[in-house]
N, C-alpha and C positions, 0 to 999 in steps of 0.2 A: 631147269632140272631141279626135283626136291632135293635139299641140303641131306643129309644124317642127322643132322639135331634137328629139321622139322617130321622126316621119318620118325623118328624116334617120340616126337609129340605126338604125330595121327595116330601110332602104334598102341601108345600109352593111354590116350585118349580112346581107342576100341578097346582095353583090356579092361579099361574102369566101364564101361557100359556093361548093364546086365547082362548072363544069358541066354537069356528069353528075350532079349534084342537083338540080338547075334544072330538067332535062330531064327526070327522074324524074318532078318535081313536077306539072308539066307533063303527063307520060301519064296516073299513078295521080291528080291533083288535091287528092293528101295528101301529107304530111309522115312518112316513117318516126319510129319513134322517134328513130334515131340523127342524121336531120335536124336533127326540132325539139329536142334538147338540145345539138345545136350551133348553133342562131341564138337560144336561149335564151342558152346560155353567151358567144355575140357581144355579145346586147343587155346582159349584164350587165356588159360592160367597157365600157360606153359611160359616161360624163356623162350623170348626170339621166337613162339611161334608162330605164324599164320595159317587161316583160313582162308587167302588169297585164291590158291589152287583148288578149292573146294568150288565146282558147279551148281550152283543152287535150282531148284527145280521151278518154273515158271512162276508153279498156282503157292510156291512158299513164302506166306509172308509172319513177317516177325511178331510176335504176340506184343500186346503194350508193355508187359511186364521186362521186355528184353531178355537178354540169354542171362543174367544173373537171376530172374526170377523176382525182380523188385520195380514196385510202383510208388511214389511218394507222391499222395494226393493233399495239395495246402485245403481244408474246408474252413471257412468263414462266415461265420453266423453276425448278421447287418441287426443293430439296436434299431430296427426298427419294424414297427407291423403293418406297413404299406406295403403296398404290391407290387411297387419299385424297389429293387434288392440295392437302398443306396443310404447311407447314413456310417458311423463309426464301425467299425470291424471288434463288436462284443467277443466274440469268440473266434479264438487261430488256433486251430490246431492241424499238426503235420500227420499226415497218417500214412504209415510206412507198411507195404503189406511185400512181403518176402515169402514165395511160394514155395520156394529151396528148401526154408526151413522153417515154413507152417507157424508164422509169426506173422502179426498184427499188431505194430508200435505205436501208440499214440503219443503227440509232443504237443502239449497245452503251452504257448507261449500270454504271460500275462497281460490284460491290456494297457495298465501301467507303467507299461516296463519307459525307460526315461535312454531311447536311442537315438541315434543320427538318422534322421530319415534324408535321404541324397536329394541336395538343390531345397532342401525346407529345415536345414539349423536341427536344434535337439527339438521333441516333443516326445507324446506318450504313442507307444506302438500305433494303437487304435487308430490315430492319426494319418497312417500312411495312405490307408484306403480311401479316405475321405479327398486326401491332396491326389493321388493318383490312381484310384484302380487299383486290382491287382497286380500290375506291373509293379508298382511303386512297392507294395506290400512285399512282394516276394523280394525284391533288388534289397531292401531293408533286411528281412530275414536273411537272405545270403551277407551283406555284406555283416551283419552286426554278429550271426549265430552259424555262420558257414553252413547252413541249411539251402537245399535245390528241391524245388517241387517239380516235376514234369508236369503237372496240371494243377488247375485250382477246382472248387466249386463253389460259389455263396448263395447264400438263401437268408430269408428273413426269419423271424420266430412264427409267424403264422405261416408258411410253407411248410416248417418241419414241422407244425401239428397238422396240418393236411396228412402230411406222408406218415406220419408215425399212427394218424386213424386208417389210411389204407392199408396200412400191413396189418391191422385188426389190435392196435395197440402194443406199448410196451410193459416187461416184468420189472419191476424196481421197487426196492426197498426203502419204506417213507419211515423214518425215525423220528418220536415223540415229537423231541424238539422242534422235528422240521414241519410238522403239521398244521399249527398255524400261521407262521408264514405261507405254505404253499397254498392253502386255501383263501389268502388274505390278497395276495397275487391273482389266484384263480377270480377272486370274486372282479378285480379291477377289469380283466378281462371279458367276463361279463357283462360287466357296465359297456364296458368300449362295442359290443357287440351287442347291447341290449336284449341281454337273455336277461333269466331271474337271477338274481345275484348267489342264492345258495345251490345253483346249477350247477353238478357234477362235484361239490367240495365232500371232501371226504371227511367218514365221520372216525376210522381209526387210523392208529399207525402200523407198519407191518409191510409184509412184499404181499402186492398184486398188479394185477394188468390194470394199467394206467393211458386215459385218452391223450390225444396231442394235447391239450391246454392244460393237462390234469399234467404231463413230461414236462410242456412249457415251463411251467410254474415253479415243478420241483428245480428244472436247470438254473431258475433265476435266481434261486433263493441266494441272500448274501449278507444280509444284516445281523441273523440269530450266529454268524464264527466268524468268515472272513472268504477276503476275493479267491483267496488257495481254494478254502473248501467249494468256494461254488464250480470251480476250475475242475473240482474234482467230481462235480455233480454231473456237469458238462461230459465230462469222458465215461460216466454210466450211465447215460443217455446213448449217447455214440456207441457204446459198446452193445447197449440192450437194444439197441435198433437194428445192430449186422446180425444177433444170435436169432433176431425174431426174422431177418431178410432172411438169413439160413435157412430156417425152416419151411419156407413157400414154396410151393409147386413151381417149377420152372416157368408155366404158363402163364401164373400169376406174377412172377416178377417179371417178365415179359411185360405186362399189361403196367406194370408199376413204371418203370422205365420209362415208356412212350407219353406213360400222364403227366409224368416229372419232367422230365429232361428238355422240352419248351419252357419253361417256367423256371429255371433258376438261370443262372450266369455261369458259364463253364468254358473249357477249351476241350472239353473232352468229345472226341464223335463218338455217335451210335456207334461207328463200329468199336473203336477202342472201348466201350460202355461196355458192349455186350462180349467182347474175349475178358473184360477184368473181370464180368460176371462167371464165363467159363472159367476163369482160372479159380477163382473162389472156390466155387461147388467140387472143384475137380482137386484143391485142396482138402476139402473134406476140415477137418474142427481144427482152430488156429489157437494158440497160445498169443492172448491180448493183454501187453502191457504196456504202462503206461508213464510219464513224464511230463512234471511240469517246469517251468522256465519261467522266474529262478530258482534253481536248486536252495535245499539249505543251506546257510551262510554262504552263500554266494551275490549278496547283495545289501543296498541299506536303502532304508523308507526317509525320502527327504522334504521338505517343503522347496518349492521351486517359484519364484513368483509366487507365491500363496497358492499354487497345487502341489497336491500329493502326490510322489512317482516311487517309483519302486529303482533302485538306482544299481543295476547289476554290473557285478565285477566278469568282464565280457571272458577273460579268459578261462577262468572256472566255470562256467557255463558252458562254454564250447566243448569244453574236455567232459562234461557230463554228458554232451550229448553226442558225442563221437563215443564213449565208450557203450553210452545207451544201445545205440545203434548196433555196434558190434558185438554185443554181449550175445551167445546163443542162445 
């Protein structure tokens, strides 16, 4: 028999529902999916409530995102341009996408950074992937930064110029400074691919649409400031890649999908692929911000053995990116 305090939750939980749900409910006598995982996800913030007694309907299955409306995908960009996605783990970034609240958080963790990686002593993040896969990667991230990914994805640097030339390029702002660097990189690229060497360098600075090895290049820069700023280059890459997926015909990210997704290294299925694609669109425009790791003064630059590590103070990081997270 229902308690009174779980009456009082299912009660609660249909008074906060729209409505124009109610009255749905009411014609069709059922529950859409996207109903019943919002009076799901009501009953689960009650006291002592459950969903126990709720009969789920055969064909309902649970979207990737879960009934809070959240995905945390670890992506990991491989330092290298071979067609085996296997080398130091250059870029980690956690990317948190929150449907509830129309937010898309990115967490650039540095490759520097000087942690425990489990069963391998201290080393530089970078390291984990290399000693274990992404298993090893993520087990580091949680145990060091109390971070959980439900899924990973890695790619090399020449996969994301594939992808970022099929979505027909990205927007991105090249600043003076950064210009010849990026073009001095483009040229290396060049070489390595025996094109002409002043192929695709650009002749000003300014925002335009930029090819995969023209993003490439901008992501790598790192000489003319520092590792922060390229870390920062990395998340307007990332960022101007999901505004330009935005924009595509349904069909064609359809087609972008099935080109890709044999070709990198992932845990994610098609299906779980294509509902996080419905959940996006069905989001409509997200508010993208972003974090990197180490916070300001949250850490000191050491020599170790004669390399250089970035030596974070673990608890002031964690608390930056728990607040990160929950910030609306």
């Amino acid at each position: 028999m229902m308690s009174f305090r779980r009456f009082l939750a299912l009660l609660l939980a249909l008074l906060l529902m729209p409505a124009v749900q109610l009255v749905g409910l009411a014609e069709e006598d059922r529950l859409t999916d996207e109903q019943l995982r919002d009076l799901l996800y009501e009953l689960s913030l009650q006291e002592d409530a459950s969903s126990d007694y709720i009969v789920l309907p055969d064909d309902f299955r649970m979207p990737a995102t879960g009934l809070d409306g959240e995905y945390r995908l670890l992506i990991v960009g491989v330092d290298s341009d071979a067609p085996k996605v296997t080398g130091r783990s250059d870029t980690m970034i956690l990317a948190v996408l929150n449907t509830r609240q129309k937010t898309l958080k990115l967490i650039s963790f540095m490759r520097d950074l000087y942690v425990s990686i489990p069963g391998r002593g201290h080393n530089r993040l970078n390291a984990a992937y290399v000693y274990g896969g992404q298993q090893l990667l993520r087990r580091t991230l949680e145990e060091s930064f109390g971070v959980v990914a439900d899924a990973y994805v890695a790619v090399n640097y020449s996969l994301m110029a594939e992808l970022v030339d099929a979505i027909g390029g990205v927007e991105l702002t090249v600043e003076e400074y950064e210009l010849k660097p990026l073009n001095g990189i483009l040229g290396y690229y060049n070489y390595q691919r025996e094109r002409p060497e002043e192929e695709g360098m650009l002749a000003a600075s300014g925002t335009r649409i930029l090819t995969g090895l023209q993003a490439m290049s901008y992501a790598r820069i790192r000489k003319v400031d520092s590792d922060f700023e390229r870390v920062g280059r990395q998340q307007r890459v990332l960022r101007a890649i999901y505004e330009r997926v935005m924009q595509l015909p349904i069909d064609r990210l359809g087609e972008v999908i099935l080109t890709f997704i044999d070709r990198i290294r992932t845990d994610i299925s098609m299906t779980d692929a294509l509902n996080l694609l419905q959940d996006l669109l069905q989001a409509g425009d997200l508010r993208i911000d972003a974090l990197s790791i180490p916070v300001s003064k949250s850490f000191s630059s050491k020599m170790i053995n004669k390399a250089y590590f970035l030596v974070p103070n673990i608890k002031r990081n964690r608390a930056a990116i728990a607040d990160f997270l929950s910030a609306q």
